[in-house]
N, C-alpha and C positions, 0 to 999 in steps of 0.2 A: 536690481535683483534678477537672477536668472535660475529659469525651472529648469531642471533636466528630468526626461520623464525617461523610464527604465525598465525592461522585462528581461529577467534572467530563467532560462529553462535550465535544470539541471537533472543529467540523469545516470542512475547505477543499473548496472546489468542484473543486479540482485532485486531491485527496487524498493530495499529496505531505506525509505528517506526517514521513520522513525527513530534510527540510532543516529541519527547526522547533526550535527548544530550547525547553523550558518549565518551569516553577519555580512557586516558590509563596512569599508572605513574610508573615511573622504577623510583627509587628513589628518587632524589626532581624535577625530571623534567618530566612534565604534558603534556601531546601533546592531542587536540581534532580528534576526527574519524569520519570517512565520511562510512557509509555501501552502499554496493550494495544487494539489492532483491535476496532470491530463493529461495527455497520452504518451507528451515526452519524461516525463516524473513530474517533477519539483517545478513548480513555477513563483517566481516573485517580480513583482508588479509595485514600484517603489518610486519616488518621485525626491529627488537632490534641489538643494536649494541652496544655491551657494550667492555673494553678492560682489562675486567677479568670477568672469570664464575660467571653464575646468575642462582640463584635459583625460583624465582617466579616475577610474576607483578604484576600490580593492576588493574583491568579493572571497572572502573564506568559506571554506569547508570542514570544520573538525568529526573526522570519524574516529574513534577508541582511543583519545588522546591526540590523535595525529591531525595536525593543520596543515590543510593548503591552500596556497594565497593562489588567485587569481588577477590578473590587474584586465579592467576591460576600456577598451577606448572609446570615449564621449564620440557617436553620431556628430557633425554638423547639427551646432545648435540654431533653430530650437527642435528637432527631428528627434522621434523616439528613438533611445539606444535599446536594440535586443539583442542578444546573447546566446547562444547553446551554448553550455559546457559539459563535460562525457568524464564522470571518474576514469582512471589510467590515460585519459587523452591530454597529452599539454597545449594541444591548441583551442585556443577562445575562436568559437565559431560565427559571426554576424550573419549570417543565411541557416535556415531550417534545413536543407538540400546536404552542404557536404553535411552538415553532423548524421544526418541520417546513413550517409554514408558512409559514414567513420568506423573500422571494426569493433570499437567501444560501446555499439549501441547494437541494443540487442534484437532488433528486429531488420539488422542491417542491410541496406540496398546500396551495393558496390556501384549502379546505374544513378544514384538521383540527382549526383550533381553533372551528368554528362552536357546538358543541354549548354554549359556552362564551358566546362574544359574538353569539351569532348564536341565540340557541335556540328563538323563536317558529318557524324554519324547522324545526330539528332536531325539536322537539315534533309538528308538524304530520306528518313522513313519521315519524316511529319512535313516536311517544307509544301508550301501551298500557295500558287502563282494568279489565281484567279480574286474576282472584286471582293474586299471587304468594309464594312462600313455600313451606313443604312441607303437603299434605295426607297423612293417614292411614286407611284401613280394615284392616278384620280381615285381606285378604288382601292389602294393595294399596299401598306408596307413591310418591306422586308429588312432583315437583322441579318448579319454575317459578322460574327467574330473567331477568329484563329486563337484559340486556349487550348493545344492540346494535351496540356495537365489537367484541365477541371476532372471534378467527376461528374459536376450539373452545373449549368445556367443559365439564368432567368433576366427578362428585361424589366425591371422594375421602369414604367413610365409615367412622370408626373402632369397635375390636371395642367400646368402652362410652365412660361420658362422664367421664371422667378426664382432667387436663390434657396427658397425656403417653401415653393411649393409642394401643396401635399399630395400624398401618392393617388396615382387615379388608379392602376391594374396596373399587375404583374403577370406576365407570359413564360412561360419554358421554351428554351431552346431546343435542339435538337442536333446529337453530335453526328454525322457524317459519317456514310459507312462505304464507301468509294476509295479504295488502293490504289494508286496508279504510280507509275515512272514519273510521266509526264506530270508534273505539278500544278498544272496548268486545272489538272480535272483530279487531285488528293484529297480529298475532303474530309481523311480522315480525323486531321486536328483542327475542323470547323466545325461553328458552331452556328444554325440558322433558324430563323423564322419567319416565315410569312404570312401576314395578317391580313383579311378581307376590310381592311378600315383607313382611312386616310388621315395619318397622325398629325400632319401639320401642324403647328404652333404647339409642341408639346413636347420639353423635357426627357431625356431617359439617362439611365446608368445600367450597369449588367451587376449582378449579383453574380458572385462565381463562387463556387465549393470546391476547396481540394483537399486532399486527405486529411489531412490536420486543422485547415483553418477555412476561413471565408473572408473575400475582400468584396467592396462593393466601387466601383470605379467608372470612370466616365470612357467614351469610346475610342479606344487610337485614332481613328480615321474621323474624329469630330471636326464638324463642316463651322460649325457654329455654336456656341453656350451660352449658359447662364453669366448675368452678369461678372461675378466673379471664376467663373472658369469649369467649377467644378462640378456641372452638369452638359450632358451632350444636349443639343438641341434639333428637331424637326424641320426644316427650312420646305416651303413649296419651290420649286422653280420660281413662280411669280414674284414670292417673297424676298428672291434674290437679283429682281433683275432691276434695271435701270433703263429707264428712258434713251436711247443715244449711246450706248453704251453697245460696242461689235469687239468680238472676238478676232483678231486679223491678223495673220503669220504670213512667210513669205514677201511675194512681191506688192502684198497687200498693204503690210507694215513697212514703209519707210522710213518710218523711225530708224529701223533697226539697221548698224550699219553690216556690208557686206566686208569692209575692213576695220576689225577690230582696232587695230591700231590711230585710226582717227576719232576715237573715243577720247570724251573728255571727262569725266564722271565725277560729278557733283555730289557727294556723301553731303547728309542732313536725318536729323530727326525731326518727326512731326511736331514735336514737343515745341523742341526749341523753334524750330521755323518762324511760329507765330503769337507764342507764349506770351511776349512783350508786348506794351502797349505802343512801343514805338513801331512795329510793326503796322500799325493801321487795319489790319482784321477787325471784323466784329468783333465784340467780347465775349460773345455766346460760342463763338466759331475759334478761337484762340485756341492752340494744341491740338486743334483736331484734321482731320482729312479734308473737310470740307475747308477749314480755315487752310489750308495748306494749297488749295486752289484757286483759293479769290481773286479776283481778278480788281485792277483798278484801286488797288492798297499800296499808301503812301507814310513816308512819316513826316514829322512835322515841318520837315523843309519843302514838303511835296514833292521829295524823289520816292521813285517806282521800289518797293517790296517785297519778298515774299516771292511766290510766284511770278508776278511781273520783272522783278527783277534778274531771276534765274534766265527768264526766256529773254533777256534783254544782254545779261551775259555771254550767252552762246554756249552751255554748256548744251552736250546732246543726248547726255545721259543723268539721270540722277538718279542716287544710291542710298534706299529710306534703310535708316537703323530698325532694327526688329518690328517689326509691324506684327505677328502672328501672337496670340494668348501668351502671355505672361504671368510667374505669378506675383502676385501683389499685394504690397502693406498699404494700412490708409493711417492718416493722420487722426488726432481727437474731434473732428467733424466728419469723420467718415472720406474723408478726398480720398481718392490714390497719392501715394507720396511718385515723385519721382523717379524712375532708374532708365536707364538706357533702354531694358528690356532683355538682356541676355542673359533671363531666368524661363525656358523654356516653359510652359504650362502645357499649352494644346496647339502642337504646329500647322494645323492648317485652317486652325480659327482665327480672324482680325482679332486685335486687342482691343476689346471695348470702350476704355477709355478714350479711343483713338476718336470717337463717334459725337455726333451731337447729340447722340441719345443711347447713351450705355445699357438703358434695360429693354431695346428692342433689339435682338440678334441680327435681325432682317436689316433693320437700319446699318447697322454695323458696316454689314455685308455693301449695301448700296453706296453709304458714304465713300467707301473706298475706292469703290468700282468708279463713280464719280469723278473723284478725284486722280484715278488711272487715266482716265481718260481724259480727263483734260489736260495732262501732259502729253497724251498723247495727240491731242488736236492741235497743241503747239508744235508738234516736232521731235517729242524730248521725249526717250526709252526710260522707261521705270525698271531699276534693278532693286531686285529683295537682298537685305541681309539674313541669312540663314544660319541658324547655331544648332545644326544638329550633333553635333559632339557629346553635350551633354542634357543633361535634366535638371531642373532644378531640386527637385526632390526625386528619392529613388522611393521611398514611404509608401507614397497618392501619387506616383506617375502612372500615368495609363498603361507604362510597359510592366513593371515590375509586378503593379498587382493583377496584369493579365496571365502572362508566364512570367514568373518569377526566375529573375537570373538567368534570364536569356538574352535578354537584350542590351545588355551591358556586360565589358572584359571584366571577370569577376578574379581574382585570389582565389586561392586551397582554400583557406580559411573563413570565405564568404563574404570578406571585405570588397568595394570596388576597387577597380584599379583606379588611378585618379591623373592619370597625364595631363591631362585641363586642369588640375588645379583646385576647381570647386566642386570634389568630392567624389567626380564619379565622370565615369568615359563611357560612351554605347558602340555597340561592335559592330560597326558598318561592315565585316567581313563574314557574318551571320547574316542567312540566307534573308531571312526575313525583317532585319531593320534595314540590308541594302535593299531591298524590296518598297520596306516603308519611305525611304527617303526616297526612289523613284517615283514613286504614286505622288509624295508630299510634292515634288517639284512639278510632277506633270499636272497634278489638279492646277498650283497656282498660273500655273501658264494656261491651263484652257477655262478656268472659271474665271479669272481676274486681267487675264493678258499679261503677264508680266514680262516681261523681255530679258531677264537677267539673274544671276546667282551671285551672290559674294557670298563664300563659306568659311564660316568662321572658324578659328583653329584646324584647318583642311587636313594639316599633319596630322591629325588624329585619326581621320580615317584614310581606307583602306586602298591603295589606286585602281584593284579592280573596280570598284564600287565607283570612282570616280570615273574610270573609263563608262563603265555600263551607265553612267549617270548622263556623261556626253553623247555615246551613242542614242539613248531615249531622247534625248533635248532633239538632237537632229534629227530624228526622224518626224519631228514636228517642225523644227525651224532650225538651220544652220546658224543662222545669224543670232541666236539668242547666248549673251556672252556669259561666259562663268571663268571667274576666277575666285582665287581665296589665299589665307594666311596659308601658307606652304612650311611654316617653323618644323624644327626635326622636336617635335613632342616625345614625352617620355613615357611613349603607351608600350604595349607587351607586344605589338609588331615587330617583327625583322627589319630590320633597317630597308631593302629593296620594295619590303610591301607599304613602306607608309608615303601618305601621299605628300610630301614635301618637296622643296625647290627642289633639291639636289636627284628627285628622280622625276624631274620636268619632263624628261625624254620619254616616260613611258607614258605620258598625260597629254598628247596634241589637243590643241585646241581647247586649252585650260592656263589660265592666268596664274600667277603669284605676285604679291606685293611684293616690290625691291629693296628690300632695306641695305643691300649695299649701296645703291644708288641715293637714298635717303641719307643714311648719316652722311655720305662725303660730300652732299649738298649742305645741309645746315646744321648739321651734328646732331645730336640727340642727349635725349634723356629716358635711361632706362632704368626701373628699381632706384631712383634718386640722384644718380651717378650722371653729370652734367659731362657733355664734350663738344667743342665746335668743329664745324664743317667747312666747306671753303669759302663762304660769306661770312663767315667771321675768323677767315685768316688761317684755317689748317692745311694742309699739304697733300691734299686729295686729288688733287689735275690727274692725275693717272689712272684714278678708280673712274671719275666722272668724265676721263673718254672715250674710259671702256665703255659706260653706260650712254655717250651722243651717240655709237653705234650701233646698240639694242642691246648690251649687257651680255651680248655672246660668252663671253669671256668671265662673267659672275656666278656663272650655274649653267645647269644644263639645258639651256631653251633649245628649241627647235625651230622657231621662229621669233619675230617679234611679236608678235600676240600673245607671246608667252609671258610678257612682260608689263607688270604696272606699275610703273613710277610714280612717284610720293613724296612728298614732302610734309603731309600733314594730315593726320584722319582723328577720329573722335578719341585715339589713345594716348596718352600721355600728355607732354605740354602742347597748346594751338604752339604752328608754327611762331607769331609774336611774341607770347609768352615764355617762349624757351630762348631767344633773338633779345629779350630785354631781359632775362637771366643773366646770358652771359655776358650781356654790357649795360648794366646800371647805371652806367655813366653817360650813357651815349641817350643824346634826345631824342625823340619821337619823330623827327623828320630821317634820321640815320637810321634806325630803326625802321621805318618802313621801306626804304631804301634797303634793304638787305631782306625781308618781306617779298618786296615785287621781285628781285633780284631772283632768291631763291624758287619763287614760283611759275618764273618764265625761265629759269632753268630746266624744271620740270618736266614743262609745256615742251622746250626745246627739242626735246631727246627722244630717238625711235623706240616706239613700242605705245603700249594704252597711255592714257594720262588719268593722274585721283587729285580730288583737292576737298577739302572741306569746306563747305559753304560759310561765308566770311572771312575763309582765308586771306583771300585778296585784298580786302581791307581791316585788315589788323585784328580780326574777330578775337577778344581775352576771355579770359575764365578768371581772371589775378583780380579778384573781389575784396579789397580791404575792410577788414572788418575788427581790426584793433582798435583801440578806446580812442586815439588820438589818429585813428583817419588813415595807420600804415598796415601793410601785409602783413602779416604774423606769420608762424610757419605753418598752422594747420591750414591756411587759404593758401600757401603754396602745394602744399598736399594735395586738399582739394580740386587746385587746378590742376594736378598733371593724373588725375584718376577721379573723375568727376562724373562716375557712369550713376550714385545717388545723390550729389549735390542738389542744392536747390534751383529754382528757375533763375533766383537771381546770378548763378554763376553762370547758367547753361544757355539760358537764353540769350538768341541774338539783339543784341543792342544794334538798330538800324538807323538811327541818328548817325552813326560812326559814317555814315556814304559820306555825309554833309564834309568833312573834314579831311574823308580819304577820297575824293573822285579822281583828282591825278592818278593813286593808285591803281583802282576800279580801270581807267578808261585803258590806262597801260596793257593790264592784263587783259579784258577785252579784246585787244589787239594781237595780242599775241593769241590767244584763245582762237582768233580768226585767221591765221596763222595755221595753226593745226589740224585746224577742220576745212579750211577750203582750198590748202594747195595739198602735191600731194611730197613735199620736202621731209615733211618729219613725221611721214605713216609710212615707209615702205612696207611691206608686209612678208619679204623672205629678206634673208639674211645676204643673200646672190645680190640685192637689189642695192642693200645698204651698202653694200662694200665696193660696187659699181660707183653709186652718188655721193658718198658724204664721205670726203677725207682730212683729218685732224692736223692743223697743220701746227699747231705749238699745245702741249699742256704739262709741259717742265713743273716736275715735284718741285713748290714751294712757290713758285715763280707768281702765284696770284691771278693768271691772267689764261684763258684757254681759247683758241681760233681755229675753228673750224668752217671747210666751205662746202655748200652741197650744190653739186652741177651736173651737166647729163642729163635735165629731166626738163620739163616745163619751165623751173625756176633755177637760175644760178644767184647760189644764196652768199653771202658770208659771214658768221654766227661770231661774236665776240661775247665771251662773258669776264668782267672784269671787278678782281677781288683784290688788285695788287697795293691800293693806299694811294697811286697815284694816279693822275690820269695817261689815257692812251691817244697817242699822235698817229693819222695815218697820212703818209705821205704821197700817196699818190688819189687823194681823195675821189679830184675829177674823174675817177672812171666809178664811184661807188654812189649810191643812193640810199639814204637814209628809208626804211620803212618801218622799224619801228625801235624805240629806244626809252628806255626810264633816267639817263642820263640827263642832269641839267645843265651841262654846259651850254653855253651861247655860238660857241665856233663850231660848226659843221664836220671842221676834221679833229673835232675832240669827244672822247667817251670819258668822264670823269670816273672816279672813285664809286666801287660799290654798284656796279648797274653791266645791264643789259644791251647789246645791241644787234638789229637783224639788216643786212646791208643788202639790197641787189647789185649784182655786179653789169656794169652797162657793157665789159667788153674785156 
């Protein structure tokens, strides 16, 4: 059964709503409405209850005989649908803002949706460059919120930070009466206060009043919340600190490399890492941060897990899915159900479930930090996944009910625009969300350490914003990497302004995942649509030698740093999965053979390196769950888009080493490969084209040789897809050093495999 909840304003320049009849019809059944008075006319407040998804209704109007239909569009369910409509106006309005300004309405303001389509003006008189958020001292806290629509607002602060606790005091703000150029010192669309009290462990929201309505909402800039998200929280310094736990950039952090391109980045989620019980975590610590650090966890063979395992891999980076507030459903015992996390709630608050103890904020905060740091005392950069593109709700998002229809590309008509996909896009070219998103990156880096940005749907936003995103990073740490999805999205940008692959050149020092170098290694699957790569026999030798010498030739880099190769990340099918799609016929030892194949392809080739954690040994999501033991098509489904599956698809099954260590030790090797000569990180394009020359990769041909010489190492690179095996004849002058090949003869690379030669002369 599904609710849609509904509020339709309607209003005449006469304001005679007395002669009007109005109705509403969801398919053949007609219901008449009764409005209540308020300052736009006619209000109805209606609730549909349909027992399958709906897409639109029909709202009528009969004035002296005359009908007119309305069709209005169902919000994302379950989200209130509201409406403005304006007699003589034929567009259905979703935002208060343009109807207001609609000449239909008779108190009209030509100004009130400017903040919206008009915002270079709005930025220029209200934009405001200085701290927002709450500060703390021993005797002192202070409030700072940017609403320059309220007309009042109040800090409603509760007695602790529990979902449901009750109000202790309520404070008034104070709006700001400082004009300046410099934005730095504008205050006139701030709002502050400062209290002689020290709030500590204590709950707030703001009340805000604007002309017509009231929202009550939690703080953009929240540090920490209530268990479920929707209260801001008071942290002390103390509250948030950690034992062992140092802030270190520079030549302090080792971690962090000085050349991008010898990165090897390990994507995982906390979920999944230790979800299993084959993972060997405590039980109490499974899915969480702390379980994500344990040390000394085995599965039942007594091979290394988890944590141990990563650091015994050689990966130098790892890349955590969503870690920051999410919002979240629970199951019929109250758990959180599953998702990935790329339902944004509160960006620069941890996700509490993340925690061994979700209703202590502070814990929250420490678990993390924690767990930061103990990758970092192995060696290994922690990179955040970041989704500022969109919101999960625009309803109770801290932007919309702060200034409304500012912070996201809006429509005439008050609709969002939706290039993402899931309902709504935020306007990284608005002064003040690229403002938000610099503060969100720079806290995570000086409260938590972070080393890293992956940015989700990146095309969405804007490349200034990215530019001004890199220059902020560096002026803290050059070496902290960012890259992200570069797709050309279908937002309201200019084609030059959006930040995607193909204007690489105006973004130094900023990543893109390769998907041309991706499908012509293993093919893909995108929206259902299966295709192979050249481990399973397609005719890519030509794309994939564009990409052994940095992909110059794919896009517009400017270096190899510009570049991250891929073969497998948490979207679509795991690499295996998509590999035993397209040959059901083919066993499990062929099959991972083309696995190691495709992922020390990966490794191979100049620019960053991504891999998904179990990649390398066969990690599936293909959960049979038919009556008689086989895949059905919805657990095909579910494996190629498993961001709410359950643990049993998502979670890594670590018994799997037991079966794959050939695999595992392979890649390893090649892994060390990567990161300790300097063969396949060059880091200018001058350097690549000096060292590494292609010497066969003939369209169809199966087989690619490339050698890289001039430097420390003279290498010669075979990868071989051809069905037969490969003879070399002058062996004696070559040395095996690493190979997934099982032939027995020295001067044989069989079918399906890898091999890295030194050449002695």
């Amino acid at each position: 059964m599904f609710n849609y909840p509904v509020v339709i304003h309607f209003h005449r320049k006469n304001g005679d709503y007395a002669a009007c009849s109005f109705s509403r019809k969801q398919a053949d059944n007609v219901e008449k409405l009764y409005y209540e008075n308020n300052f736009f006319g006619a209000k109805f407040s209606f609730t549909v209850t349909s027992q399958e998804k709906l897409e639109n209704l029909k709202f009528s109007v009969e004035i002296d005989g005359t009908v007119k239909e309305y069709s209005v569009r169902y919000n994302y369910y379950p989200l209130l649908t509201e409406v403005w409509i304006l007699e003589g106006d034929e567009t259905v309005y979703y935002s208060e803002n343009p109807a207001i300004a609609s000449p239909y309405y008779k108190d009209q303001n030509p100004f009130a949706f400017d903040r919206a389509i008009h915002s270079a003006s709005f930025d220029h008189h209200w934009g405001y460059q200085g701290e927002l958020g709450y500060s703390l001292s021993d005797y002192q806290t202070s409030f700072k919120l940017w609403a320059p629509t309220a007309t009042a607002v109040q800090v409603v602060v509760y007695e602790n930070t529990s979902n449901d606790a009750p109000i202790w005091k309520t404070f008034n703000l104070e709006r700001g009466n400082s004009y300046s150029y410099s934005h730095k010192y504008n205050t006139i669309g701030v709002w502050s206060l400062d209290l002689d009290e020290n709030l500590a462990g204590k709950a707030y929201q703001y009340q805000i009043d604007f002309p017509h309505h009231q929202t009550v909402t939690r703080d953009p800039y929240t540090i920490a919340t209530s268990p479920d998200g929707k209260r801001s929280v008071i942290l002390s310094h103390q509250d948030r600190q950690v034992e062992g736990f140092v802030v270190k950039h520079g030549t302090e952090a080792p971690w962090r490399l000085e050349n991008p391109c010898k990165a090897v980045i390990c994507e995982m989620h906390i979920r999944d890492l230790t979800k299993s019980p084959t993972s060997g975590v405590a039980e109490h610590l499974r899915g969480t941060f702390l379980g994500a650090a344990q040390t000394g966890t085995v599965n039942q063979f007594g091979q290394a897990t988890a944590f141990d395992y990563i650091k015994e891999l050689g990966c130098n980076y790892v890349q955590l899915q969503p870690i920051f507030d999410r919002h979240k459903e629970y199951d019929e015992d109250g758990n959180v159900t599953y998702n990935w996390g790329y339902d944004p709630q509160n960006y620069n608050a941890p996700e509490p479930s993340f925690s061994s103890n979700p209703d202590d904020p502070g814990q929250v905060i420490r678990d993390l930090k924690t767990m930061v740091q103990a990758y970092h005392d192995a060696g290994i950069g922690v990179i955040m996944d970041v989704v500022y593109n969109h919101t999960f709700s625009t309803v109770d998002a801290p932007f919309q009910t702060t200034v409304p229809d500012y912070y996201y590309r809006m429509n005439p008509d008050g609709t969002f625009q939706n290039g993402t996909g899931v309902g709504n896009e935020t306007a990284s070219e608005h002064e003040m969300f690229r403002k938000y998103m610099i503060d969100s990156l720079l806290y995570w880096v000086q409260e938590y350490n972070i080393d890293g940005f992956r940015f989700d749907l990146m095309g969405i936003h804007d490349v200034k914003t990215m530019q001004a995103i890199r220059w902020a990073l560096d002026e803290v740490d050059p070496c902290i990497i960012t890259y992200g999805e570069g797709w050309d999205m279908g937002t309201g940008l200019a084609t030059y302004d959006k930040a995607k692959k193909d204007n690489a050149y105006q973004m130094p020092n900023i990543g893109f995942f390769n998907d041309n170098q991706r499908d012509a290694v293993k093919g893909g699957e995108v929206y259902g649509a299966i295709k192979s790569g050249f481990v399973s026999g397609a005719a890519t030798e030509p794309i994939i030698a564009k990409a052994i010498l940095g992909s110059r030739e794919l896009g517009s880099y400017l270096s190899p740093n510009q570049v991250l190769n891929y073969v497998e990340a948490h979207d679509n099918y795991n690499l295996h999965d998509l590999l035993a799609t397209l040959h059901p016929d083919q066993s499990s030892d062929q099959i991972m053979r083309k696995v190691e194949t495709a992922t020390a392809m990966n490794l191979l080739m100049q620019g960053m390196s991504f891999m998904e954690i179990g990649q390398e040994f066969g990690r599936t999501k293909l959960i049979p769950t038919g009556e008689h033991g086989q895949l059905t098509s919805a657990d095909r489904e579910r494996a190629m888009n498993s961001y709410n599956a359950p643990d049993s698809v998502n979670q890594i099954n670590w018994d799997l080493i037991n079966e794959r260590q050939e695999s595992i030790d392979f890649v390893r090797q090649i892994i060390r490969l990567k990161t300790q000569t300097s063969a396949f990180s060059y880091p200018t394009y001058e350097e690549v084209y000096r060292h590494v020359f292609v010497h066969t990769a003939a369209e169809n041909s199966g087989w690619i040789v490339y050698e890289i010489h001039g430097g420390p190492e003279h290498l010669l690179v075979v990868f071989n897809a051809k069905g037969t095996s490969l003879y070399f004849e002058n062996a004696g002058n070559l040395e095996m050093l690493v190979t997934n090949s099982r032939s027995k003869q020295e001067n044989v690379i069989d079918d399906t495999s890898v091999a890295v030669l030194k050449v002695l002369s």
